[in-house]
C-alpha positions in Angstrom: 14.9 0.9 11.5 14.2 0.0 15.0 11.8 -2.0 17.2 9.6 0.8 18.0 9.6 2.3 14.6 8.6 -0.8 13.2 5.7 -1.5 15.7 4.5 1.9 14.9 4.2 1.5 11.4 2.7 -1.8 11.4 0.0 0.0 13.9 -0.3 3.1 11.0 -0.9 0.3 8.2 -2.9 -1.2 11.1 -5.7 1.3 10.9 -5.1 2.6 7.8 -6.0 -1.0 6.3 -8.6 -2.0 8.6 -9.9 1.1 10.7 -10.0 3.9 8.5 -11.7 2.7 5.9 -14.8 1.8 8.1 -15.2 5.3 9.5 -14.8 7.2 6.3 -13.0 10.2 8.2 -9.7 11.4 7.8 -7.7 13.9 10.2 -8.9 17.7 10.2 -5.3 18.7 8.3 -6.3 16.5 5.2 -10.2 17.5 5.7 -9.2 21.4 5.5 -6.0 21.7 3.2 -6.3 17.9 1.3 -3.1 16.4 0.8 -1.9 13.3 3.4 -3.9 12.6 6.5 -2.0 12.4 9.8 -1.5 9.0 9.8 0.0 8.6 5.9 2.4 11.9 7.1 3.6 10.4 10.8 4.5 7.4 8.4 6.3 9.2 6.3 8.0 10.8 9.3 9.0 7.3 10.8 10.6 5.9 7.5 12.9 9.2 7.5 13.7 9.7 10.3 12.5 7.2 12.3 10.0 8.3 15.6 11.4 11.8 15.9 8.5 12.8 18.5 9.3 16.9 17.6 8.1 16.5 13.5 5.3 14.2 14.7 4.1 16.7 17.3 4.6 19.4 14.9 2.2 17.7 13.0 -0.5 16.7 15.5 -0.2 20.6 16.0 -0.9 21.6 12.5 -3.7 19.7 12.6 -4.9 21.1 15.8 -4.9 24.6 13.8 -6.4 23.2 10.9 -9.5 22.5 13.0 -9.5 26.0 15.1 -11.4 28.5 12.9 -8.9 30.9 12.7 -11.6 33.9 12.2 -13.7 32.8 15.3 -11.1 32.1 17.9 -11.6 28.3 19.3 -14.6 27.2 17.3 -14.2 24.2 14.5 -13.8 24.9 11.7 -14.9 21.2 10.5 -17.2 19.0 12.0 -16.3 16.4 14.6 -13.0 16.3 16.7 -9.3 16.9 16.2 -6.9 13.6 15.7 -4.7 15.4 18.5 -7.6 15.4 21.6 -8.0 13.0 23.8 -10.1 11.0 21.7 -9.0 10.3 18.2 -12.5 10.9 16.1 -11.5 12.3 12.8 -13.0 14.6 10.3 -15.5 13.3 7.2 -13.2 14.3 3.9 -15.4 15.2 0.9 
């Protein structure tokens, strides 16, 4: 594992340790279909196969459709922002 791998896990267990907890939001992906947030799954990505930017952007987009309504073209389907906008404000999970 290199430099940059390890630098972005330690910023994943970063906020996952002492971030997400506060907010009590998780990513759109995990708010709509449950499993792993973005975060636990671009971890998961890193280990494997180390930063491989295509399965982390295929991910970001996944969420991104997760949020989209697909019924009502472009309107949320959840409340709050997608983790792949310009500012990272999460979902609430129930």
């Amino acid at each position: 594992m290199g430099l940059l791998d390890t630098l972005a896990l330690a910023g994943i267990a970063l906020d996952q340790r002492w971030i997400s907890p506060h907010k009590g939001f998780c990513c759109a992906h995990a708010a709509v279909y449950g499993g792993a947030s973005c975060s636990a799954s671009i971890a998961q990505v890193i280990r494997g196969d180390g930063l491989n930017l295509s399965a982390i952007a295929a991910r970001f987009v996944a969420c991104r459709q997760a949020y989209v309504d697909p019924q009502v073209t472009g309107r949320p389907r959840v409340r709050g922002m997608c983790c792949c906008v310009a500012l990272p404000i999460p979902f609430h999970c129930v």
